[in-house]
C-alpha positions in Angstrom: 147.0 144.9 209.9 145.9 142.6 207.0 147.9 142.3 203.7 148.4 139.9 200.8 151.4 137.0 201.4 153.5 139.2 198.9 152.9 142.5 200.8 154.4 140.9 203.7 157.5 139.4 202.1 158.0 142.9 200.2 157.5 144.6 203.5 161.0 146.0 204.7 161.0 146.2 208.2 158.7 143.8 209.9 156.7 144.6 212.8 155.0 141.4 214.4 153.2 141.0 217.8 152.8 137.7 219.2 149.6 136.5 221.1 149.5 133.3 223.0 149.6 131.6 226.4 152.8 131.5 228.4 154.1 128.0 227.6 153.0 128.1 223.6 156.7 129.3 222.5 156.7 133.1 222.0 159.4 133.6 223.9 161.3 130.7 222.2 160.7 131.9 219.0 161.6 135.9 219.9 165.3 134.1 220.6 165.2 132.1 217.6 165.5 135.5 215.1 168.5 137.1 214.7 169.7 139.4 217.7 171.5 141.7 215.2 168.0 142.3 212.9 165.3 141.7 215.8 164.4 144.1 218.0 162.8 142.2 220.9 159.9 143.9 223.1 158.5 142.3 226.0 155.5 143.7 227.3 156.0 142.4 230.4 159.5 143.8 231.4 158.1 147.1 230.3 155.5 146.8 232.5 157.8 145.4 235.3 160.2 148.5 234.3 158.1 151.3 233.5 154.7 151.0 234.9 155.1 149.0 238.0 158.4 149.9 238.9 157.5 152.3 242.0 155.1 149.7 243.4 157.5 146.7 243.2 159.6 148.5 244.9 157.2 149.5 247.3 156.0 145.9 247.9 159.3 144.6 248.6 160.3 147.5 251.1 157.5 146.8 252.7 158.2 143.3 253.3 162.0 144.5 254.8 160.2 146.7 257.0 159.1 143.7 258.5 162.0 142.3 259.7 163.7 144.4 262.6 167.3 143.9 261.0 166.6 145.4 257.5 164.3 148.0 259.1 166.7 149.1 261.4 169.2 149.6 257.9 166.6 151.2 255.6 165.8 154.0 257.8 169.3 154.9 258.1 169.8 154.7 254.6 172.0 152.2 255.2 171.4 150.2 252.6 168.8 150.1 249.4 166.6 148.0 247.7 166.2 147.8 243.8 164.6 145.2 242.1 166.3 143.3 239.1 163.6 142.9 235.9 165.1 141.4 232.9 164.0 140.2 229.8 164.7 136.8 231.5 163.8 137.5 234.7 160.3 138.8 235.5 159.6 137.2 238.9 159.3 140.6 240.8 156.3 141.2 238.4 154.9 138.2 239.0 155.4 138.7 243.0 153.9 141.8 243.1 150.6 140.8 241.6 150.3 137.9 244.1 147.7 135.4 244.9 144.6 135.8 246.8 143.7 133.7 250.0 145.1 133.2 253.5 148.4 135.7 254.7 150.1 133.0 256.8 150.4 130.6 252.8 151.3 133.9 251.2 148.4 135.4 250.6 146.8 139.2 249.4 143.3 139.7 250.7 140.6 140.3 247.9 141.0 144.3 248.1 144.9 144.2 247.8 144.5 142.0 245.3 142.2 143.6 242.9 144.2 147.1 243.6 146.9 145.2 242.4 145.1 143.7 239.5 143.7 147.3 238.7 147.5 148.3 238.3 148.5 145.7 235.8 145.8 146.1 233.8 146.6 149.9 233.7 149.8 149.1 232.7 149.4 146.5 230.2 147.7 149.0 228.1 150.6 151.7 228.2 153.2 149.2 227.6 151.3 147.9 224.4 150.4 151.6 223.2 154.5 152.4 223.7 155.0 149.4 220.9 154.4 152.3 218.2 157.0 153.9 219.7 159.6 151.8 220.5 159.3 150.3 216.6 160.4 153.8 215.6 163.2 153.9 218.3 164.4 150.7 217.4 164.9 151.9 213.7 166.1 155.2 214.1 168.2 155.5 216.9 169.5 151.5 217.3 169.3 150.3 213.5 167.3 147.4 213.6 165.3 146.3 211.0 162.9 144.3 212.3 160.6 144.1 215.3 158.8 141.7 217.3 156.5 142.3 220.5 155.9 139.6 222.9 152.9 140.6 224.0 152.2 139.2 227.8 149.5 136.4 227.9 146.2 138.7 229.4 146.5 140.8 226.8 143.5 139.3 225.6 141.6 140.3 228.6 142.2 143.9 228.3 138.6 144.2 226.6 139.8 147.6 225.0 139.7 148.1 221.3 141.7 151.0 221.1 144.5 149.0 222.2 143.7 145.9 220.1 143.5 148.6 216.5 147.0 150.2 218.1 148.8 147.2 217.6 146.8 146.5 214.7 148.3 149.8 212.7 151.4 149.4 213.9 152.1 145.5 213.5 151.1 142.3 211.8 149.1 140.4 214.7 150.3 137.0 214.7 148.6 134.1 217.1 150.3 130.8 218.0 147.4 128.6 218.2 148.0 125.6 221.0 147.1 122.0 220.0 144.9 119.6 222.6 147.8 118.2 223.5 149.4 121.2 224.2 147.1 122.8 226.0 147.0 120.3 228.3 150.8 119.8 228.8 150.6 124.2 229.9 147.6 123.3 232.0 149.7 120.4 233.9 152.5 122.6 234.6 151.2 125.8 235.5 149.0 123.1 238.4 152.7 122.0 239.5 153.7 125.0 239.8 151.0 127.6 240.6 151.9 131.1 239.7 150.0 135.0 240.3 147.9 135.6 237.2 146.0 138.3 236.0 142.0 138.2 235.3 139.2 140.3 234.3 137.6 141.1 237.3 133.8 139.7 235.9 135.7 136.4 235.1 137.6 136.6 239.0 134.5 137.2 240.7 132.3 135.0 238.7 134.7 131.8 239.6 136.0 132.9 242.7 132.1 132.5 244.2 132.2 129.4 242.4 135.3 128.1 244.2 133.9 129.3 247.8 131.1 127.3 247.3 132.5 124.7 246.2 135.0 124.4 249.1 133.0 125.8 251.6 134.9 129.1 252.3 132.8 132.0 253.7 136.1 134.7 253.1 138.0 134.9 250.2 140.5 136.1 252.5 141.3 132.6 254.1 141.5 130.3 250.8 144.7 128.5 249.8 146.3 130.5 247.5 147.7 128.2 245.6 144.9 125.4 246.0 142.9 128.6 243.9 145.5 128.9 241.3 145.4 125.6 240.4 141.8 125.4 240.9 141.1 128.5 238.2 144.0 128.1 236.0 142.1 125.7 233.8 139.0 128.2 233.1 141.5 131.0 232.8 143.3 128.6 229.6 140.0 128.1 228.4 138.4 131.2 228.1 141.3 132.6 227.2 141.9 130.6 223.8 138.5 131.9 221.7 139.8 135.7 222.7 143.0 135.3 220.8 141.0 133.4 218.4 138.6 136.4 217.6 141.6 139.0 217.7 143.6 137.2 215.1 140.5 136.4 213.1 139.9 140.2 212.7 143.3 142.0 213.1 145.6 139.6 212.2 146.5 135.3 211.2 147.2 132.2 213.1 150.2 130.0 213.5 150.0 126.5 214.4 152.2 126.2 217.8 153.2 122.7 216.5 154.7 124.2 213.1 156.4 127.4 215.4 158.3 124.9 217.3 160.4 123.9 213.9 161.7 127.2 213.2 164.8 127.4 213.3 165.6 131.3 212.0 164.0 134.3 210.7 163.7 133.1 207.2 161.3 130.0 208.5 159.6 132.8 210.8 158.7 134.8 207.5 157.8 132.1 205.1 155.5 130.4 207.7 154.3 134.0 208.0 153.7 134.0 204.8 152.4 130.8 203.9 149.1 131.4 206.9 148.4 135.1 205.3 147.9 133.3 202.1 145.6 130.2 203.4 143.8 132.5 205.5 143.1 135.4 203.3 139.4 135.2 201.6 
């Protein structure tokens, strides 16, 4: 939604969805407001919760079954296996969508791998159209009086509008902009530690042919999976950053990551709010 500076300061309960990479400080600033007046959502453990829950679960049985021991238990119903997504903790998410390239480094082969991709994507959008909702449950039922999404990092690859103008009635679209630097201090750590990602499947393909030829693979099903993340993650970053450009441009403002990182409370969080609506409304 757009309004004037004063609308927003006026505005009693405060809906705000936050767009950036993982690394820029969405999270960091979600913790940095007031537990008692913030409701925090985060996309990705509703995802991880609601929309993926069955096929994490699946994944890792699937993996037990492969060891004679915990086979052996599970089809006596000996024993059962739940997964444990937090807030915090969103690894079996991560797990689940997996890496591409050779089983013996830990691989998925390209079908698994987009069918897995094909679920996130499926459930990104639900758990962004459930925002609406939850505001309303987080007022009514648990008395908060202020909300903020952290939206997961594809979000701007879901190339649906519907979705984009869902979050745009509901909340003020807010997106911390990265700084050179920045951007490449989140490219050097996400190469040192290489982690599944998500990707439009024009942008996989496109760059995954590029990254065959380049290394000489004939089968996507034999690259090193991590090798790739690394490889890609840069061209991900990049394309990435003029998407939540062009959605904050027409839904909502932009926040300099360097000026998020000195909030210190809510009240900072709203008059830096406040401060981009009025230098970037014509």
């Amino acid at each position: 939604m757009k309004m004037s500076s004063q609308e927003f300061l006026q505005w009693g309960s405060k809906s705000i969805t936050l767009l950036a990479m993982s690394g820029a400080g969405k999270t960091t600033l979600a913790n940095k407001l007031p537990k008692e007046k913030w409701f925090h959502y985060s996309g990705d453990y509703r995802i991880g919760t609601k929309y993926l829950g069955e096929p994490i679960l699946d994944n890792i049985k699937q993996q037990a079954m492969e060891v004679p021991f915990l086979k052996d238990l599970l089809l006596s119903d000996s024993i059962y296996i739940c997964n444990n997504v937090s807030v915090d903790n969103l690894a079996p998410v991560s797990s689940f969508l997996g890496k591409i390239g050779d089983s013996n480094l830990g691989g998925l082969t390209l079908g698994e791998f987009k069918r897995r991709q094909a679920l996130h994507h499926k459930a990104e959008i639900a758990a962004m159209y459930d925002v609406s909702e939850f505001i309303h449950k987080a007022e009514s039922i648990y008395d908060y009086k202020h909300f903020i999404n952290d939206a997961g990092g594809s979000v701007c690859e879901l190339d649906d509008a519907a979705v984009l103008e869902h979050l745009a009635k509901h909340t003020l679209i807010i997106y911390i902009k990265t700084s050179p630097e920045l951007n490449e201090t989140i490219i050097e750590r996400a190469k040192s530690s290489p982690k599944p990602l998500y990707y439009r499947e024009a942008f996989l393909d496109k760059n995954l042919a590029e990254y065959m030829l380049e290394n000489n693979f004939s089968d996507a099903d034999n690259i090193p999976p991590d090798d790739f993340v690394c490889w890609i993650f840069p061209k991900l970053f990049k394309s990435r950053l003029p998407r939540y450009q062009a959605i904050a441009d027409q839904y909502g403002y932009t926040l300099d990551a360097c000026d998020v990182a000195k909030v210190n409370n809510d009240d900072d969080f709203i008059q830096l709010i406040a401060a981009a609506i009025e230098r970037q409304t014509p």
